[in-house]
MARBA-3410 file (N, C-alpha, C, O; in Angstrom, 1 decimal):
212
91.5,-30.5,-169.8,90.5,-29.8,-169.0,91.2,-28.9,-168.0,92.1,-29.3,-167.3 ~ 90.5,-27.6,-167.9,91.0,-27.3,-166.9,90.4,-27.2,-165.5,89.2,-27.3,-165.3 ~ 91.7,-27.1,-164.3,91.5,-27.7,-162.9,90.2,-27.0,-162.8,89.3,-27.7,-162.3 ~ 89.8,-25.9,-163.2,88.8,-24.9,-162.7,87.1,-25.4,-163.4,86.0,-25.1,-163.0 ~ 87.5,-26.3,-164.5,86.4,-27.0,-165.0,86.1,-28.0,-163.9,84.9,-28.1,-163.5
87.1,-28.7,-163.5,86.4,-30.2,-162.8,85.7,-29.5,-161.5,85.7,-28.3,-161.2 ~ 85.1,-30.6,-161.1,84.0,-30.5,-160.2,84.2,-31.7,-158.8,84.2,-32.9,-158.8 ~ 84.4,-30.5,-157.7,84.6,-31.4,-156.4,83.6,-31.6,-155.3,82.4,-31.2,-155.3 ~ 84.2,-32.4,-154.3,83.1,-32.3,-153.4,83.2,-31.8,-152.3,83.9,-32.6,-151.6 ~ 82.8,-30.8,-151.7,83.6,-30.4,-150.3,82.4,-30.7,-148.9,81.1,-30.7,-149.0
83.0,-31.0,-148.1,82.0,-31.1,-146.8,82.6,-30.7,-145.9,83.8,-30.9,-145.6 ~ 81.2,-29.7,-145.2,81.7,-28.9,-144.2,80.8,-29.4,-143.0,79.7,-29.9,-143.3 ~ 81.2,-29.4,-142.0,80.6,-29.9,-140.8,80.7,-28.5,-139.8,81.5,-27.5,-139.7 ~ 79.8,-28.7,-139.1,79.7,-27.8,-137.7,79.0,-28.7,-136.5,78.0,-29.3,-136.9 ~ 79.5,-28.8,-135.4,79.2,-29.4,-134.3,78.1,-28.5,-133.5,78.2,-27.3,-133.2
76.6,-29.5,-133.3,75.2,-28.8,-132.7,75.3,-27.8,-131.5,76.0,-28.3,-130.6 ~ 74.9,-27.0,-131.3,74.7,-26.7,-129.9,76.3,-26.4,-129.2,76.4,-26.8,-128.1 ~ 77.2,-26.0,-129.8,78.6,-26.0,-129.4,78.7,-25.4,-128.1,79.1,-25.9,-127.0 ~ 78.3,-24.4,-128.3,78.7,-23.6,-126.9,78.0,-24.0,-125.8,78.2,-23.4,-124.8 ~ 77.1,-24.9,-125.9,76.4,-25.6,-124.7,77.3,-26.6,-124.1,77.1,-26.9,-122.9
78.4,-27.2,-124.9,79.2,-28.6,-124.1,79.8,-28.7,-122.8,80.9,-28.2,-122.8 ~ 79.5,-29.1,-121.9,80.5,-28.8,-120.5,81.6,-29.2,-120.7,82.5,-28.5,-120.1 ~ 82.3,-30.5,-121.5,83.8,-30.3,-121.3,84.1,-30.3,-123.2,84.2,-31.3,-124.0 ~ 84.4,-28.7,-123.4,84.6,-28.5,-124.4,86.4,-29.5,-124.8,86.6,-30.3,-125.8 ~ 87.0,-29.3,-123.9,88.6,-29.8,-124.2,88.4,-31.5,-124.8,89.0,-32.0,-125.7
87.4,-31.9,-124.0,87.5,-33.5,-124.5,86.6,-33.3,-126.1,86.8,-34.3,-126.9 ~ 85.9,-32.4,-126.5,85.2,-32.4,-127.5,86.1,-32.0,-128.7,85.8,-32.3,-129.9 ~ 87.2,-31.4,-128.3,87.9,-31.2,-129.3,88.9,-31.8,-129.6,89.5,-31.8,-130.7 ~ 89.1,-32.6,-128.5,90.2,-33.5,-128.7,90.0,-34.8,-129.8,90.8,-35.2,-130.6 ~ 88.4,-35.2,-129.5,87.5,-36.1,-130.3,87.5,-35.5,-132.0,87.4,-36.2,-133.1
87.6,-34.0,-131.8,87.6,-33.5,-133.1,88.4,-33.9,-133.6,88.2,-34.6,-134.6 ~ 89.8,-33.5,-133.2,91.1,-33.6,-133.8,91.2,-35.6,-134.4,91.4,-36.2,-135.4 ~ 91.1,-35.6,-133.4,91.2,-37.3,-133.2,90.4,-37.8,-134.5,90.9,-38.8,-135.0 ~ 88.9,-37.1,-135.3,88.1,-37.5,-135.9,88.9,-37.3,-137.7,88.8,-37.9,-138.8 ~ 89.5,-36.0,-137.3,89.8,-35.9,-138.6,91.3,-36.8,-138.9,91.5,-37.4,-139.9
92.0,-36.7,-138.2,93.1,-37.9,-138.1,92.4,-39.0,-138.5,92.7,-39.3,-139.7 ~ 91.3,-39.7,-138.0,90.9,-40.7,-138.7,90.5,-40.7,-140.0,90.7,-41.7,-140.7 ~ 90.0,-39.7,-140.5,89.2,-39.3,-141.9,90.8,-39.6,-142.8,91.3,-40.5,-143.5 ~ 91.2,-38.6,-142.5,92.4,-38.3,-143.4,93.7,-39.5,-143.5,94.5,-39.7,-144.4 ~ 93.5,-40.2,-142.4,94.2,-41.4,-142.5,93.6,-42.9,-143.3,94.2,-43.8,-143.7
92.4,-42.7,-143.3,91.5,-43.8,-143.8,91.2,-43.6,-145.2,91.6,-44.5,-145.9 ~ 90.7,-42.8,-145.7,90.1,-42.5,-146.8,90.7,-41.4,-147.6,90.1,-40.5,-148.3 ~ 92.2,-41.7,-147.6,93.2,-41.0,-148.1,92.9,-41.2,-149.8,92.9,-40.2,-150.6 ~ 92.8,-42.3,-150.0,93.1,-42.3,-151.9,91.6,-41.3,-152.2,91.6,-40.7,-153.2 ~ 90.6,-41.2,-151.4,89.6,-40.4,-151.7,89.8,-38.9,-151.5,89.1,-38.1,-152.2
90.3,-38.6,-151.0,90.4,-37.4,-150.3,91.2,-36.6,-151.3,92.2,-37.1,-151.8 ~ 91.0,-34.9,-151.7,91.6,-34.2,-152.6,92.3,-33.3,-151.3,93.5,-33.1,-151.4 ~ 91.6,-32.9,-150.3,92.1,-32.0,-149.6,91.8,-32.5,-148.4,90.8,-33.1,-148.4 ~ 92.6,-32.3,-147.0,92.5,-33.0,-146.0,91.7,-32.6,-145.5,91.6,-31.4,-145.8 ~ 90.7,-33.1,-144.5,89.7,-32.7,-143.6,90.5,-31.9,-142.3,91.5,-32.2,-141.7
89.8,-30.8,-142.2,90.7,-30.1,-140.9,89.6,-29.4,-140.3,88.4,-29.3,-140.7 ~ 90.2,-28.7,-138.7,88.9,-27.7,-137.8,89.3,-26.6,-138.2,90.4,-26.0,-138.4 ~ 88.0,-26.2,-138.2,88.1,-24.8,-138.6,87.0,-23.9,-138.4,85.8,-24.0,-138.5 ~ 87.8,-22.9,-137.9,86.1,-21.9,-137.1,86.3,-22.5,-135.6,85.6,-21.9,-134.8 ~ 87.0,-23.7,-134.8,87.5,-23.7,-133.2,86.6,-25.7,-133.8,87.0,-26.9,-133.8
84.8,-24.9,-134.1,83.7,-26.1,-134.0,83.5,-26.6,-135.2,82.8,-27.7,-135.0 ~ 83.8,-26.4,-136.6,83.7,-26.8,-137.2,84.9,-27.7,-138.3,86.1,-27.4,-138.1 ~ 84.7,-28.5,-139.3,85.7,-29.0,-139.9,84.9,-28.9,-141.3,83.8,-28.5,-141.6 ~ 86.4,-29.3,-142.3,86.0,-29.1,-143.5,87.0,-30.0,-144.5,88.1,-30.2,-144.0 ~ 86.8,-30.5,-145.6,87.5,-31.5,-146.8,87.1,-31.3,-148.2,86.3,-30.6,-148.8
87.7,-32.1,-148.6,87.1,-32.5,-150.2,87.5,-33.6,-150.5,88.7,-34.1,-150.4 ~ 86.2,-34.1,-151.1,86.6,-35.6,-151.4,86.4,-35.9,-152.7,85.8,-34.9,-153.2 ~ 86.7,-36.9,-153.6,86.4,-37.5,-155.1,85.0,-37.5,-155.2,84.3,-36.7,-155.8 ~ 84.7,-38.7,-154.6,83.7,-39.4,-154.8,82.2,-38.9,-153.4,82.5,-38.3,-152.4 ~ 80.7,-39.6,-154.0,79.9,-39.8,-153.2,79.9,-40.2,-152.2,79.7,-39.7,-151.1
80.3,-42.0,-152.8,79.7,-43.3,-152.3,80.6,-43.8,-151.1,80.7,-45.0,-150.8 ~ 81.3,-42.3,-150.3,82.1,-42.6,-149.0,81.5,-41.8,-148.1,81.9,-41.5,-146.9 ~ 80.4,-41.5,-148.6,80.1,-40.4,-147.5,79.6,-41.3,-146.1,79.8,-41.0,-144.9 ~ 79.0,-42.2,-146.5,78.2,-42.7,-145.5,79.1,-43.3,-144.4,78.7,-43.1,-143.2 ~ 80.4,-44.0,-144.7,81.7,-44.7,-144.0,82.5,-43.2,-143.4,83.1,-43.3,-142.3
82.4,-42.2,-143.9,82.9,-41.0,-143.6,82.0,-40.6,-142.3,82.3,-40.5,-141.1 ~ 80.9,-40.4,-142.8,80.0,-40.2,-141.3,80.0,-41.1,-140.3,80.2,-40.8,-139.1 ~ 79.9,-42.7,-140.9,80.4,-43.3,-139.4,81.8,-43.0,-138.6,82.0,-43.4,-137.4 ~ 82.7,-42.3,-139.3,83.8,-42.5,-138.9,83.9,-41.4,-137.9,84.9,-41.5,-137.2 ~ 83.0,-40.0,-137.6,82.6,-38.7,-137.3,81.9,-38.8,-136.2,82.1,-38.1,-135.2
80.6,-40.4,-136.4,79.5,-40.5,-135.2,80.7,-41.5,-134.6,80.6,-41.3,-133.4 ~ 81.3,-42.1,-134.8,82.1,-42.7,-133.9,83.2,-42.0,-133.0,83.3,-42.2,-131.8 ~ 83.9,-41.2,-133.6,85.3,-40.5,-132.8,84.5,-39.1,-132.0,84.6,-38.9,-130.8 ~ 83.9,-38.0,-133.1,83.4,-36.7,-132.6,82.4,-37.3,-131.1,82.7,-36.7,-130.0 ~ 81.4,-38.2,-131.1,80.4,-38.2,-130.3,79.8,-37.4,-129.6,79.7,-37.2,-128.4
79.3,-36.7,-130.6,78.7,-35.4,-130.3,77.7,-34.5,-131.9,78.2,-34.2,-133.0 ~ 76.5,-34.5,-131.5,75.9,-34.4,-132.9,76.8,-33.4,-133.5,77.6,-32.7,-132.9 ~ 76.4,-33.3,-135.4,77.0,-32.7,-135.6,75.9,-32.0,-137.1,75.1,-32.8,-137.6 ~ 76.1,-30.7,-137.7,75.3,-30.9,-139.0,76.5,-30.9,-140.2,77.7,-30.6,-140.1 ~ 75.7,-31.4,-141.2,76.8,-31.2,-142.6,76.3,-30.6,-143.7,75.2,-30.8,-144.1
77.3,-29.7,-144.4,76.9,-29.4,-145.5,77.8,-29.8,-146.6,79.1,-29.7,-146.6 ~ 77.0,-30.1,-147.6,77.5,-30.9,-148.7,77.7,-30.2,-150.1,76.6,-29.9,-150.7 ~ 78.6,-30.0,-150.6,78.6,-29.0,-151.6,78.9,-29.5,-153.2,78.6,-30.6,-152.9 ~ 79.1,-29.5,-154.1,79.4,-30.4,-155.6,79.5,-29.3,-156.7,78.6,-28.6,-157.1 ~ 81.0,-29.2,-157.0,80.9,-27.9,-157.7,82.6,-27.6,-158.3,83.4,-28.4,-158.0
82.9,-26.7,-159.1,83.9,-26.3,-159.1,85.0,-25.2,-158.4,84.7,-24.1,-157.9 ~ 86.3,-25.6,-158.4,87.0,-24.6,-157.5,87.5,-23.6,-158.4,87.5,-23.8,-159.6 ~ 88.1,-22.4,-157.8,89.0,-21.3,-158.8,89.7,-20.7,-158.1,89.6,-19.5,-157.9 ~ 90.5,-21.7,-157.3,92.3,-21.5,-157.6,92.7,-22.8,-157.2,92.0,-23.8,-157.1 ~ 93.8,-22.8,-156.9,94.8,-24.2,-157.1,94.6,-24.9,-155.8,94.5,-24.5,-154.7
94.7,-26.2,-156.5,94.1,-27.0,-155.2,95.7,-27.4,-154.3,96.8,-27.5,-154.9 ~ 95.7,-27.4,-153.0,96.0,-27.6,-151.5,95.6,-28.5,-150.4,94.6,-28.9,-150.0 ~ 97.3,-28.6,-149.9,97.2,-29.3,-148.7,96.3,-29.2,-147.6,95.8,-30.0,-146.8 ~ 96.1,-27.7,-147.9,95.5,-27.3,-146.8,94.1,-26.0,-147.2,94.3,-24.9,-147.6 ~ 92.6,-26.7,-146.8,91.7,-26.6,-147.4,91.3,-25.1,-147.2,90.6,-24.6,-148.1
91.7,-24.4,-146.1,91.3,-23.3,-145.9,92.1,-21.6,-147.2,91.9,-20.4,-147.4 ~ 93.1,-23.2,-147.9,93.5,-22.0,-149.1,93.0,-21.8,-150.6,93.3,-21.2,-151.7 ~ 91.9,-23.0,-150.0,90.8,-23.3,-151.6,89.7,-22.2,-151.7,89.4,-21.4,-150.8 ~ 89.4,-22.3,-152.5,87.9,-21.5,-152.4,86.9,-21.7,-154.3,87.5,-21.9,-155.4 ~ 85.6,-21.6,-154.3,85.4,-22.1,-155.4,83.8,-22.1,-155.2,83.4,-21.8,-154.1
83.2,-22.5,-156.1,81.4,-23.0,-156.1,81.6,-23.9,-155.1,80.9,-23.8,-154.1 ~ 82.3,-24.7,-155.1,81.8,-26.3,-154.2,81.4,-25.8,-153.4,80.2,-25.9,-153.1 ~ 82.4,-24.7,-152.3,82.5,-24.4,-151.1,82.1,-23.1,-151.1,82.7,-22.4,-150.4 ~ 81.3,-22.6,-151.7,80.0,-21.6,-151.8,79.1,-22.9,-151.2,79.0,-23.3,-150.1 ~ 78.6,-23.4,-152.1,77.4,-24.3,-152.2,77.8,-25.7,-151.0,76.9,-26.5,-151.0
78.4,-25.8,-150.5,78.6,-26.2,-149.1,77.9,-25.7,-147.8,77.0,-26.2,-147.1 ~ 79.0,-24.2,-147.9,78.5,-23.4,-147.0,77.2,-23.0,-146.7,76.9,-22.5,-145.7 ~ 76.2,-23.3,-148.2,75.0,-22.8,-148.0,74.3,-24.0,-148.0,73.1,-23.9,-147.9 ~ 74.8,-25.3,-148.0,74.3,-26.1,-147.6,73.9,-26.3,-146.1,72.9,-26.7,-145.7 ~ 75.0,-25.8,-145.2,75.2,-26.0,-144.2,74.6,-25.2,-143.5,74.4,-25.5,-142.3
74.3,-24.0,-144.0,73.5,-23.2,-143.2,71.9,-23.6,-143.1,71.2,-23.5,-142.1 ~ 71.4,-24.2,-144.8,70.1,-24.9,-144.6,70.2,-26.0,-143.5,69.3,-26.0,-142.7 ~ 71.2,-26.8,-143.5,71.1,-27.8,-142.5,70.8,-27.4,-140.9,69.9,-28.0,-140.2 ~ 71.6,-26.2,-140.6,71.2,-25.9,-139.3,69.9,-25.2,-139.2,69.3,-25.2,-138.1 ~ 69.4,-24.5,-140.4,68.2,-23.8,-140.4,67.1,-24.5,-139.9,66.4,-24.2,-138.9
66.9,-25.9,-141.1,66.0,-26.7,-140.8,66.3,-27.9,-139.9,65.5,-28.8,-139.7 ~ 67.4,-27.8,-139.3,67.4,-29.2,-138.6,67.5,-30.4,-139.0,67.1,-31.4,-138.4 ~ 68.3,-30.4,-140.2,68.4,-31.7,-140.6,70.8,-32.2,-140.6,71.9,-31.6,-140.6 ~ 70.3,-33.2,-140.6,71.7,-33.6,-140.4,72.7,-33.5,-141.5,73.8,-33.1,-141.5 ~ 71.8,-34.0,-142.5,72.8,-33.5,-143.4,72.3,-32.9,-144.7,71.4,-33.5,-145.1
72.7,-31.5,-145.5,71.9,-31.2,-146.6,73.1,-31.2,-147.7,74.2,-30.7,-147.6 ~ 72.6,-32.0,-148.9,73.4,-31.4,-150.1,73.2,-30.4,-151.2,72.3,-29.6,-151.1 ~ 73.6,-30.4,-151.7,73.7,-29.3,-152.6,74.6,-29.7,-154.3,75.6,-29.1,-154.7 ~ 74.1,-30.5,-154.8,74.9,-31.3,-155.7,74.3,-31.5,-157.2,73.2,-31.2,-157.5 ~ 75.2,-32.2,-158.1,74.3,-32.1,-159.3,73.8,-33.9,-159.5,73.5,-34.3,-160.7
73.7,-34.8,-158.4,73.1,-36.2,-158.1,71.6,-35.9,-159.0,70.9,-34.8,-158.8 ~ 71.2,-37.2,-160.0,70.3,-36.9,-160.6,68.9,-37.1,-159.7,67.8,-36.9,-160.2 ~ 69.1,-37.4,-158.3,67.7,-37.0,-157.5,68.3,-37.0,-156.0,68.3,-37.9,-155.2 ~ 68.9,-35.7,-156.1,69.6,-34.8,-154.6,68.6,-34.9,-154.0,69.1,-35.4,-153.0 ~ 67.5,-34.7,-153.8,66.4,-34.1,-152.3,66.1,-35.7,-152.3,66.1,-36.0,-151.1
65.8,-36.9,-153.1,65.8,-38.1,-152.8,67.1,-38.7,-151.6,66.9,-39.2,-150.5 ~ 68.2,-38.5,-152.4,69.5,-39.0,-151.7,69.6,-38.1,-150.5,69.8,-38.7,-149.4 ~ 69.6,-36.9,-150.3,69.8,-36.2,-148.8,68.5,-36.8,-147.8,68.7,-36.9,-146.6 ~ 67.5,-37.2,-148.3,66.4,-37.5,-147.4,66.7,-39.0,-146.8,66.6,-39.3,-145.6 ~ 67.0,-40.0,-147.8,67.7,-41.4,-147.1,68.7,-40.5,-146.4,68.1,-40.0,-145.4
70.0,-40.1,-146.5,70.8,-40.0,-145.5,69.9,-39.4,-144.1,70.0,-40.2,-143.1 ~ 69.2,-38.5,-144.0,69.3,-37.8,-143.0,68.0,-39.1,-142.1,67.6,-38.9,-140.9 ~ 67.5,-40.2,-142.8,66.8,-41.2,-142.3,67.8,-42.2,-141.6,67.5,-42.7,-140.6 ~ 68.9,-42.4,-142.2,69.4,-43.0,-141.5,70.4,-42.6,-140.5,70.9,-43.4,-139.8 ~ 70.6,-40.8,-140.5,71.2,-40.4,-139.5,70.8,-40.5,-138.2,71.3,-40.5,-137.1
69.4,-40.6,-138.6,68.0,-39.8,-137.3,68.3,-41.4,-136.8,68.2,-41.5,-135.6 ~ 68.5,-42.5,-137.4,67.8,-44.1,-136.2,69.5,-43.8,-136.0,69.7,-43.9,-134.8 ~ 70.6,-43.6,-136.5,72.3,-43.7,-135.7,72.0,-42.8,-134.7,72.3,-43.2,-133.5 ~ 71.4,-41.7,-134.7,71.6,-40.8,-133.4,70.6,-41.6,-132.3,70.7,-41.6,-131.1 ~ 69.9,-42.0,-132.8,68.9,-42.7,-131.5,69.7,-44.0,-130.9,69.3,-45.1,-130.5
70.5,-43.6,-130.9,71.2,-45.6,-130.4,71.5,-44.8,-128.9,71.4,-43.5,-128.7 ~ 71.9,-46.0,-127.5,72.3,-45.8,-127.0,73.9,-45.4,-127.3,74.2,-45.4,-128.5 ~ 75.0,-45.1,-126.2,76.3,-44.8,-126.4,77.0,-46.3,-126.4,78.2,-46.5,-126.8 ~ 76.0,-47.2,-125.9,76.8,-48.9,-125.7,76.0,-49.5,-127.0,76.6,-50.4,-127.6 ~ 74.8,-49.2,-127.4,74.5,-49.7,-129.0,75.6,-49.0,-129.7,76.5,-49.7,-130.1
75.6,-47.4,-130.2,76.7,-47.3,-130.6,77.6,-47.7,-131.0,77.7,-47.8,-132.3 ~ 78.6,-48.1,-130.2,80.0,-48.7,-130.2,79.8,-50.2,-130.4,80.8,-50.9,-130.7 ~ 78.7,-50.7,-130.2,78.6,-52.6,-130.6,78.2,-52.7,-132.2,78.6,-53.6,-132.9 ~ 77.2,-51.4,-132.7,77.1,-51.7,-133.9,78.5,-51.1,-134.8,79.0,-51.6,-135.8 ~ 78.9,-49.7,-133.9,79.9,-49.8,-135.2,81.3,-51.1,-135.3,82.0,-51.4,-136.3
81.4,-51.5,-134.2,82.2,-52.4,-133.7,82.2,-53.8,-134.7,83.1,-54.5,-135.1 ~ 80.6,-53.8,-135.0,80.1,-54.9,-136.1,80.3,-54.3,-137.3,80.3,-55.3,-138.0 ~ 80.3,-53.6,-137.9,80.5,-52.7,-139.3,82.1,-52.5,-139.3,82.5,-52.6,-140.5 ~ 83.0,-52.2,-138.5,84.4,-52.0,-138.7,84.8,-53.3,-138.8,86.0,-53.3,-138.8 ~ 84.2,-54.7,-138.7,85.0,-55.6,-138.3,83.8,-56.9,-139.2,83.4,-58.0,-138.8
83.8,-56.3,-140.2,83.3,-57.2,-141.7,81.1,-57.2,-141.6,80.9,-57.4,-142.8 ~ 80.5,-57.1,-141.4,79.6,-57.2,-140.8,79.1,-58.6,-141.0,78.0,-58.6,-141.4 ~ 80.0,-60.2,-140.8,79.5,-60.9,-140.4,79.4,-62.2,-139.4,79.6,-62.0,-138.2 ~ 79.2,-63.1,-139.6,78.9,-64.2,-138.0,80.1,-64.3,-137.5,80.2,-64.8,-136.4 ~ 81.5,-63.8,-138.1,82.8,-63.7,-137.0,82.8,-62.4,-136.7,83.6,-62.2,-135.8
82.1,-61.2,-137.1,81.9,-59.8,-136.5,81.0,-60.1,-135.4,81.1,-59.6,-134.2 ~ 80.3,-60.6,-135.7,79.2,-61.2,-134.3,79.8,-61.8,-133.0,79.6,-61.5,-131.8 ~ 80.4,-62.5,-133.3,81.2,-63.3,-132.5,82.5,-62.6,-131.7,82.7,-62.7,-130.5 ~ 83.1,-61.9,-132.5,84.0,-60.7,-132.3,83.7,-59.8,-130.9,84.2,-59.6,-129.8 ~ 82.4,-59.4,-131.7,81.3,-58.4,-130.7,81.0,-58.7,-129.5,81.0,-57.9,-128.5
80.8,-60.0,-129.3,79.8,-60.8,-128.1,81.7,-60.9,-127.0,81.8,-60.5,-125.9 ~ 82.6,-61.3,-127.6,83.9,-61.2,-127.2,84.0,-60.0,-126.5,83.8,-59.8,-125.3 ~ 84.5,-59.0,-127.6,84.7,-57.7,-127.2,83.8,-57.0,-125.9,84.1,-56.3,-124.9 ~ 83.2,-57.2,-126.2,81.9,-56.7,-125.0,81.2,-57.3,-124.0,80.3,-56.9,-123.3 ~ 82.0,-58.4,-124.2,81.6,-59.4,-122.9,80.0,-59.8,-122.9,79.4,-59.9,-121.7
79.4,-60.1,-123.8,78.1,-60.1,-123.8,77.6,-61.7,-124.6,78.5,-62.4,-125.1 ~ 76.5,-62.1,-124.7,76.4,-63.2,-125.7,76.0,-62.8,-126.7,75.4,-61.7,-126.8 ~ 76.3,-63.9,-127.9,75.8,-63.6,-129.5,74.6,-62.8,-130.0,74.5,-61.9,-130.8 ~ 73.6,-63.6,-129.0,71.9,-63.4,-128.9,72.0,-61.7,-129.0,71.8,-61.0,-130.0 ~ 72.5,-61.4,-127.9,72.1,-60.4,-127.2,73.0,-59.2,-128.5,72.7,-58.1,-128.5
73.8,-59.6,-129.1,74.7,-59.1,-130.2,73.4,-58.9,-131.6,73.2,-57.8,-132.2 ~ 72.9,-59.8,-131.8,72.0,-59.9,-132.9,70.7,-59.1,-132.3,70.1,-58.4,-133.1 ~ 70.4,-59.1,-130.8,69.1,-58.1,-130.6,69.7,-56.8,-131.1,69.2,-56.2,-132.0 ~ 70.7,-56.5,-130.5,71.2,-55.1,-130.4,70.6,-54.3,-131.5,69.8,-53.4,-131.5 ~ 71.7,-55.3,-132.9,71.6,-55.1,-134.2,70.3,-54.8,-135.0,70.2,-54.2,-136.0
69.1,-55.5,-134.3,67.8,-55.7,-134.5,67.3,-54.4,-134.2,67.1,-53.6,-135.1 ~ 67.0,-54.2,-132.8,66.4,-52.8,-132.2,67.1,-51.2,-132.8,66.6,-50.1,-133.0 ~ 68.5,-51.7,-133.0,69.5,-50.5,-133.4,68.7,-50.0,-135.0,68.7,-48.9,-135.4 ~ 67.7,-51.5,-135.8,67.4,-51.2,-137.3,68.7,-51.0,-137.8,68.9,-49.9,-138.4 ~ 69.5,-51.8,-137.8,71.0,-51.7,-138.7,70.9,-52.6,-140.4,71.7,-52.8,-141.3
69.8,-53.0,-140.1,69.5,-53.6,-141.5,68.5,-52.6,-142.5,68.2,-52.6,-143.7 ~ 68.1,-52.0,-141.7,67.4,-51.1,-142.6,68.5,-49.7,-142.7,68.3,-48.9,-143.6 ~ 69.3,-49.7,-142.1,70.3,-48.9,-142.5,71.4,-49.5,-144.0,72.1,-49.0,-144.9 ~ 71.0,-50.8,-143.6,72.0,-51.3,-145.0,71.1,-51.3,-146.6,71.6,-51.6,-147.7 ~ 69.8,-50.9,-146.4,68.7,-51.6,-147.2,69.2,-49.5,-147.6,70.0,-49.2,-148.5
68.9,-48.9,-147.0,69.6,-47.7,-147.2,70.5,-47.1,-147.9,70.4,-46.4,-148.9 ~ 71.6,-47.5,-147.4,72.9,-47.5,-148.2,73.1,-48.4,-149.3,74.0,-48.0,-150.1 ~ 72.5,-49.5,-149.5,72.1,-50.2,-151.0,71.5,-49.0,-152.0,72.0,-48.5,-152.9 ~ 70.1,-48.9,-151.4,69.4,-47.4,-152.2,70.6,-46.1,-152.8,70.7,-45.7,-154.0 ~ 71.2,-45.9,-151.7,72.0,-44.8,-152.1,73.5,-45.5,-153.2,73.7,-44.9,-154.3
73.9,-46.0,-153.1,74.4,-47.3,-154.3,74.3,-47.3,-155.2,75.1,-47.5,-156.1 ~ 73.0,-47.0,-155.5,72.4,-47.3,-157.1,71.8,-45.5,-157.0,71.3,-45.5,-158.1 ~ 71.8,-44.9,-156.8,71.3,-43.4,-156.7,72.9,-43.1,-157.5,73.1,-42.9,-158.7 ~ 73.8,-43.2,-156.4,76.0,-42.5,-157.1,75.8,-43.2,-158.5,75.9,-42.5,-159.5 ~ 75.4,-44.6,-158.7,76.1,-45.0,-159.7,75.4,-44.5,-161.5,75.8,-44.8,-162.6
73.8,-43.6,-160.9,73.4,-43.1,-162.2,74.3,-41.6,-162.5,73.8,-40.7,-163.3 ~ 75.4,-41.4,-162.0,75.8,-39.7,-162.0,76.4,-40.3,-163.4,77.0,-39.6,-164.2
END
């Protein structure tokens, strides 16, 4: 087959309201810092490295779907700063690279125009893919983006703190540690945050990747 037949995934991100931030330097630094994480974590996935590009935005390509979701936490955790995404599923035409800004192809057509729907209508994340029920699968994500952005910045960091560190009763315990708080008050968090209905979510989307 050739490289120009297969079919990738590229995601582009742009950071909300950019030019509104008062301290742009710490926002970028979070940037840089975010994609170091990306590219260091989810390496066997990754075709092409996630990088900034355009000052506010970043960009990659990945294998698979079923990382997107661990990819976004890894984005709402380091960027902390909304952000929109566009999601693209398609083929490239020319040779794939280290360095993403020397690709070009349908994916990243259909990215780009994902991402402009995203900021059009306000939603967090839009794809653009050949998933056999896309407007189903973008609609969970962007449900479960809308209750992650509603957390406080100290819910935040307790639930992802519970999610990086197995999500269970020694993650809890971990938590209540880490943060100086009791278990109880670890289990409300999790409660009010609706982090189970976030996993009832990502189950749904689970069985959505695995009909492609």
């Amino acid at each position: 087959m050739l490289e120009s037949d297969l079919e990738y995934i590229v995601i582009t991100g742009d950071l909300r309201s950019s030019k509104k931030i008062d301290k742009r330097s710490i926002t970028q630094d979070n940037l840089k810092e975010a994609m170091k994480y990306l590219n260091t974590n989810f390496n066997e996935h990754i075709v092409s490295e996630f990088q900034i590009v355009g000052g506010d935005g970043f960009q990659g390509m990945i294998s698979a779907f079923d990382i997107i979701m661990d990819i976004y936490f890894g984005l709402f955790r380091k960027i902390r700063h909304p952000f929109y995404l566009g999601v693209g599923q398609g083929s490239i035409s020319t040779s794939l690279s280290e360095h993403i800004q020397e690709i070009d192809g349908k994916a990243f057509h259909f990215s780009k125009d994902a991402l402009n729907t995203a900021k059009k209508k306000n939603r967090w994340i839009v794809l653009n893919s050949n998933l056999p029920n896309n407007d189903l699968t973008e609609c969970v994500f962007n449900y479960i983006f809308d209750i992650m952005w509603s957390w406080t910045p100290r819910r935040s960091e307790i639930i992802s703190f519970y999610r990086l560190h197995g999500e269970n009763p020694q993650a809890i315990e971990l938590a209540a540690h880490n943060f100086e708080t009791g278990i109880r008050n670890i289990y409300k968090i999790l409660e009010v945050g609706k982090y189970s209905l976030i996993k009832y979510g990502e189950l749904v989307l689970e069985k959505e990747f695995k009909k492609k």
